[in-house]
C-alpha positions as CSV (number, residue, x, y, z in Angstrom):
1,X,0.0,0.0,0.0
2,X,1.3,3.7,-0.9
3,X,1.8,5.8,1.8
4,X,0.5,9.8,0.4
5,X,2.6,12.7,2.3
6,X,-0.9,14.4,3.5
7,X,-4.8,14.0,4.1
8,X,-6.8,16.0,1.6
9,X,-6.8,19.1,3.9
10,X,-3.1,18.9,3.6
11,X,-3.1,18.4,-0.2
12,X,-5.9,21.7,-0.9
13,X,-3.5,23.7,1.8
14,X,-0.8,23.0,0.1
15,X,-2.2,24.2,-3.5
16,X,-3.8,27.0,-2.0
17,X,-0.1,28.3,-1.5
18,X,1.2,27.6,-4.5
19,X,1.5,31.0,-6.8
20,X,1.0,29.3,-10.2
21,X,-2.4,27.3,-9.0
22,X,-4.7,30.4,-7.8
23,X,-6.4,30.1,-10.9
24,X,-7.1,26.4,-10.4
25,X,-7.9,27.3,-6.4
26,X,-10.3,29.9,-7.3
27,X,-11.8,27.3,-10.2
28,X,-11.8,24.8,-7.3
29,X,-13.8,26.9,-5.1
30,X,-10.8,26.6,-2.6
31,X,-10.6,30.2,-2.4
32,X,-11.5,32.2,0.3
33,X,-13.5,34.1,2.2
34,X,-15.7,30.5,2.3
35,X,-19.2,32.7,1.8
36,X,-18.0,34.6,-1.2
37,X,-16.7,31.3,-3.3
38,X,-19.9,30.1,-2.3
39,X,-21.9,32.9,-3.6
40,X,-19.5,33.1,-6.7
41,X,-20.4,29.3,-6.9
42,X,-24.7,30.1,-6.8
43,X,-24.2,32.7,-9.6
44,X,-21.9,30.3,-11.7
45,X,-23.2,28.4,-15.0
46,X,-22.0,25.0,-13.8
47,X,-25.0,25.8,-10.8
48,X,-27.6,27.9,-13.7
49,X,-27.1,24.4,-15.9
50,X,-28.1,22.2,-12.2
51,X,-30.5,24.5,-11.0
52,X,-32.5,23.6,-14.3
53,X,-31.8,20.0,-13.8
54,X,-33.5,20.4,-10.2
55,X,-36.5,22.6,-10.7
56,X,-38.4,24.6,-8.5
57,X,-37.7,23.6,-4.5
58,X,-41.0,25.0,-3.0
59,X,-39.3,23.8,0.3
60,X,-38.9,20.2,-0.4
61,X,-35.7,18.0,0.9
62,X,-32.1,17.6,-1.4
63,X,-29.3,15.4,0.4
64,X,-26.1,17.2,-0.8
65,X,-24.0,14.3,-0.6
66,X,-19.8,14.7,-0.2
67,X,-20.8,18.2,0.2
68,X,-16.9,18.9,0.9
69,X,-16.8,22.8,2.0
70,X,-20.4,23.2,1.2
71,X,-20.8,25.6,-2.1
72,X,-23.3,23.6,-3.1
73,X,-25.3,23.0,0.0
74,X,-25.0,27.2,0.4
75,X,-26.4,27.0,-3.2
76,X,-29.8,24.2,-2.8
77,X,-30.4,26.0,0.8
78,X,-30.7,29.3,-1.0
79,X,-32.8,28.4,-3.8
80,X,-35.5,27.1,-1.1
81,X,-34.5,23.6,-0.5
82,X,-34.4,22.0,2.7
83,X,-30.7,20.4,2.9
84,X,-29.0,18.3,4.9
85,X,-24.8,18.0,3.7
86,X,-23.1,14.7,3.7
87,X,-19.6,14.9,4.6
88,X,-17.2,12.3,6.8
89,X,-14.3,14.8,6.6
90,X,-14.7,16.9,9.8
91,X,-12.0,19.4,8.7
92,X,-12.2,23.2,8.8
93,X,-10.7,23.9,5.7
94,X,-12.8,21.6,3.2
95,X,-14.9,19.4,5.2
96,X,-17.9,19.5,8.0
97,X,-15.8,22.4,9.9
98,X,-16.0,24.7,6.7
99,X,-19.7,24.3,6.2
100,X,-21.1,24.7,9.5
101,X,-19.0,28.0,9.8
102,X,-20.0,28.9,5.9
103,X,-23.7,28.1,6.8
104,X,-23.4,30.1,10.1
105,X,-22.4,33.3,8.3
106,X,-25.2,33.1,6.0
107,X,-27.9,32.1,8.4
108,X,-28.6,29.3,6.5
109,X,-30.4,26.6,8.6
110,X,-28.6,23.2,6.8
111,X,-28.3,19.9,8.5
112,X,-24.9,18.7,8.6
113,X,-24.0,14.8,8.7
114,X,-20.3,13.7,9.3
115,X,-20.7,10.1,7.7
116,X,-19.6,7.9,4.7
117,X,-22.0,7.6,1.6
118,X,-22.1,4.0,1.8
119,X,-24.2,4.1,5.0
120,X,-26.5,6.6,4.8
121,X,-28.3,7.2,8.3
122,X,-31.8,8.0,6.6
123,X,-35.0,6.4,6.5
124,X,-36.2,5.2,3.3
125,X,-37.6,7.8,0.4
126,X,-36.4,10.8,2.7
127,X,-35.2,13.1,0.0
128,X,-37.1,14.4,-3.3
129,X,-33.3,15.0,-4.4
130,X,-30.0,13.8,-3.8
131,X,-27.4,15.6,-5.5
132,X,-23.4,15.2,-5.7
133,X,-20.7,17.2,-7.2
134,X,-17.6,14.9,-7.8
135,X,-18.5,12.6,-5.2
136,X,-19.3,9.3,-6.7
137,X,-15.8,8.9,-8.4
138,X,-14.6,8.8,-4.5
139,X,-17.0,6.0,-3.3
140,X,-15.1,3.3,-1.6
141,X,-17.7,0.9,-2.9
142,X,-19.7,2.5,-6.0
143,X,-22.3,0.2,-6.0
144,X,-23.3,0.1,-2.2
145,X,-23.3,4.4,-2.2
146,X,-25.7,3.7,-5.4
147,X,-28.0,1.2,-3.6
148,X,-28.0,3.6,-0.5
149,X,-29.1,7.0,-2.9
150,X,-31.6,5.0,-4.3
151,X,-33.0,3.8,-1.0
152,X,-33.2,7.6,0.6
153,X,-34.4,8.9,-2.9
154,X,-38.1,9.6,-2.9
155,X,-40.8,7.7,-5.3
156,X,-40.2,10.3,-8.6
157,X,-37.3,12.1,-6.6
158,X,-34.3,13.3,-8.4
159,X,-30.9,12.1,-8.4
160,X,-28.0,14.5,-10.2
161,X,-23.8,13.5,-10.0
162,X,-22.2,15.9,-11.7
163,X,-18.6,16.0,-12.7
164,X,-17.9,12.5,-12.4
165,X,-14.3,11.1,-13.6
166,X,-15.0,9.0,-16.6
167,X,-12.2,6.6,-18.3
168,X,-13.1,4.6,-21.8
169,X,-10.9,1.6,-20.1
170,X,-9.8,0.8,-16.5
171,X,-6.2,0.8,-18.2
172,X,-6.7,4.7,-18.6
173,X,-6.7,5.0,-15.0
174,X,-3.0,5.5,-14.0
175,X,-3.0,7.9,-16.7
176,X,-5.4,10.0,-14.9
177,X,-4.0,9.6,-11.7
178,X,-0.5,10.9,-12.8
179,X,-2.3,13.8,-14.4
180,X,-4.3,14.8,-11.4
181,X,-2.7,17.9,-9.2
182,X,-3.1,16.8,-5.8
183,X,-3.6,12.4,-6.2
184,X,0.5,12.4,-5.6
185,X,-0.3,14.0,-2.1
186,X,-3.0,12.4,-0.4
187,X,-3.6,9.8,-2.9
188,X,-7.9,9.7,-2.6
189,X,-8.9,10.3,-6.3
190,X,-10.1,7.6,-8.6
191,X,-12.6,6.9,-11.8
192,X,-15.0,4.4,-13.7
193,X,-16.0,3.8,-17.2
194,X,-19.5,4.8,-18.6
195,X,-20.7,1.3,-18.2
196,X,-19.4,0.8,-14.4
197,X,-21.8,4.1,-13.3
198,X,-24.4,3.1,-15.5
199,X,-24.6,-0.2,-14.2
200,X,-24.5,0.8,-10.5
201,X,-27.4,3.8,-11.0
202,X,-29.0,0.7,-12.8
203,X,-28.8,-1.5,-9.4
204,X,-29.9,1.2,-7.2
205,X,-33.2,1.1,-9.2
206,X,-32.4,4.6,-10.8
207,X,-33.6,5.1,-13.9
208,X,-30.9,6.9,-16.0
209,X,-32.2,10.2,-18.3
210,X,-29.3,11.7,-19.4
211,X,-25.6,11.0,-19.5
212,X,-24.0,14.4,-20.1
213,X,-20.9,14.0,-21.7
214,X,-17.9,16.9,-21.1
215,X,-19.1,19.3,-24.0
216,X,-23.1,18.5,-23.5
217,X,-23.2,20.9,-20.9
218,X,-22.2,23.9,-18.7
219,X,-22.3,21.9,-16.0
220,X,-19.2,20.2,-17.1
221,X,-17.4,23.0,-19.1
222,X,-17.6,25.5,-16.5
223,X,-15.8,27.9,-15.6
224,X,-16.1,27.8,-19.0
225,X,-19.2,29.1,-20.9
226,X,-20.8,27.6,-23.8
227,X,-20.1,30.6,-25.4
228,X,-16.3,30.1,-25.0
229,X,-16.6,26.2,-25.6
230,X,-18.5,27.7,-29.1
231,X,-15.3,30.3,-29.6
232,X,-12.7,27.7,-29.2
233,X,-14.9,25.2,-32.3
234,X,-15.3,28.2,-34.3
235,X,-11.6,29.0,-34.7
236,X,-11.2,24.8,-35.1
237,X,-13.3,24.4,-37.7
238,X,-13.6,28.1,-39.0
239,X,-16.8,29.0,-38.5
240,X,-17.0,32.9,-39.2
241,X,-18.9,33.1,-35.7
242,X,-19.4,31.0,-32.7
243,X,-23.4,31.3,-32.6
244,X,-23.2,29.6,-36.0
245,X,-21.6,26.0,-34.3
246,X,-24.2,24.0,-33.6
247,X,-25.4,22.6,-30.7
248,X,-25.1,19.0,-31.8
249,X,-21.7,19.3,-33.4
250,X,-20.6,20.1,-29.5
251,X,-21.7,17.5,-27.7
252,X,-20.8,14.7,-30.7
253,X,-16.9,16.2,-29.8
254,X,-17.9,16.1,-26.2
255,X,-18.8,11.8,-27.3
256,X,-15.5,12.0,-29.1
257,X,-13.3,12.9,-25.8
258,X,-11.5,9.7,-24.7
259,X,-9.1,11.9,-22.1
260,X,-9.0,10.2,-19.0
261,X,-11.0,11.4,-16.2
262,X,-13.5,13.5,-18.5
263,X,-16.2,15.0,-16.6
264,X,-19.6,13.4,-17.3
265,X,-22.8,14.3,-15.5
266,X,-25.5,11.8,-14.6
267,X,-29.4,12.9,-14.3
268,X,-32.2,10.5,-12.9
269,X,-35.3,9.8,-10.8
270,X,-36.3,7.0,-8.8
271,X,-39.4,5.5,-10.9
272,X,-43.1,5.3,-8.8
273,X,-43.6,2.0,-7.5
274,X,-40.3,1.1,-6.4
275,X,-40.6,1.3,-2.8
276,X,-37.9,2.2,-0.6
277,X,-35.4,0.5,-2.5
C-alpha cells in the first residue's frame, strides 16, 4: 500500500499556496472568504445548468451528498430547499468544519451529517433529491453508495452527480491519476467507465435520463461558458462566428473525448412504484 505525504486538507493547503495554482484554487472553489466562493459558486453556469436539472424547491428536501466545503449545499439551501450536507471529513478547511462555519455566516439553517455515503443514516424515500458534485468517483464501494441513494431517494425524486471522472478503459486510469494535481499527495482520487456508473445507478433502481458528456453541458465545461466552448470550435473548424456552431456538433466532440477522467454528469429519478429501494 502507498503511503501519500498528507490527508486531503493537507493536499488543498498546500495548493492554495502555491503562486501558479490560484487560478485552479479559485476554479476549485478553494478560495476564500468560504461565503463569497460560495456565492461566486450560486451565480456560476456550472450551478444555472443544475438548478435547471432540479426545478423549482417550493421547500422540499435535497441530500447534498460529499458536500466537501459546502458551495453547493450554500447554493440548494438558497434556492429554497431543505438540505441536509453529507460529509465524513470533519476538517475546517474543506470538510464538516468549513460548512457549518460557511452556513453560520449566511444564516442558512442546513443539517450537517459527518458520515460515509455507503451508509447513509436515513429512512427510506427521505429526500425528493439527492445531489453530488464529484462525489461518486470517490465512493469506496460505488455500488453500495448507489444502492443507498436509491433507497433515501423519494418515489419520482431526483438524483444528479455531476462531474464525475469518466475513463473509456480501467487501463486509462493510472493515466489519470498521474495527471491529477493533488492524487500524488494524499492519494484519494479515482474513476469508472461509462458502463461501471451506469450499471451501478442501474442497481440502485435509478432510472438513467441523461448522460451528459464533457461538452453537453455547462455543467461540465464551466468555468467555461458555452459561449467560450462555441469560440474555441469556431476557430477549429472556421466558423466565421461561434453562434453559428451548432449545438449537436458540441456535444458529438464532447462523445468523441476519450481523455482520462473527463467530466460526465449523470441525471435520474427514482421510478413510482419502487418502494424504498
Amino acid at each position: 500500500m502507498t503511503d501519500y505525504p498528507m490527508n486531503w486538507e493537507g493536499a488543498v493547503s498546500w495548493l492554495r499556496h502555491q503562486p501558479d495554482k490560484q487560478q485552479l484554487v479559485r476554479d476549485c472553489y478553494y478560495d476564500d472568504p468560504l461565503l463569497k466562493a460560495a456565492e461566486r459558486f450560486r451565480e456560476s453556469v456550472e450551478w444555472a445548468a443544475i438548478r435547471a436539472e432540479l426545478g423549482e424547491a417550493r421547500g422540499r428536501r435535497a441530500l447534498d451528498l460529499g458536500a466537501g466545503r459546502g458551495i453547493a449545499a450554500y447554493a440548494l439551501a438558497k434556492d429554497g430547499w431543505e438540505v441536509t450536507a453529507l460529509e465524513p471529513d470533519p476538517s475546517d478547511l474543506v470538510g464538516a468544519g468549513a460548512i457549518s462555519a460557511l452556513m453560520a455566516e449566511a444564516e442558512l439553517s442546513v443539517e450537517i451529517v459527518t458520515e460515509w455515503g455507503e451508509s447513509l443514516p436515513f429512512a427510506d424515500a427521505s429526500f425528493d433529491a439527492v445531489h453530488c458534485r464529484q462525489a461518486l468517483h470517490h465512493a469506496a464501494d460505488l455500488n453500495q453508495m448507489l444502492v443507498e441513494i436509491g433507497r433515501v431517494l423519494k418515489p419520482d425524486g431526483l438524483f444528479i452527480a455531476t462531474r464525475e471522472h469518466v475513463l473509456s478503459k480501467r487501463e486509462d486510469l493510472d493515466a489519470f491519476l498521474k495527471s491529477h494535481p493533488l492524487h500524488h499527495l494524499y492519494g484519494g482520487e479515482n474513476a469508472f467507465t461509462l458502463d461501471e456508473y451506469r450499471d451501478a445507478i442501474a442497481t440502485a433502481g435509478i432510472v438513467l435520463d441523461k448522460c451528459l458528456n464533457p461538452l453537453a453541458s455547462e455543467i461540465n465545461t464551466s468555468p467555461r461558458t458555452r459561449h467560450e466552448i462555441k469560440g474555441g470550435i469556431a476557430s477549429r473548424f472556421r466558423f466565421p462566428f461561434p453562434s453559428l456552431v451548432p449545438d449537436w456538433l458540441v456535444a458529438w466532440l464532447g462523445s468523441r473525448s476519450d481523455a482520462p477522467g473527463r467530466p460526465y454528469t449523470f441525471v435520474g429519478h427514482k421510478p413510482r412504484g419502487s418502494g424504498g429501494r
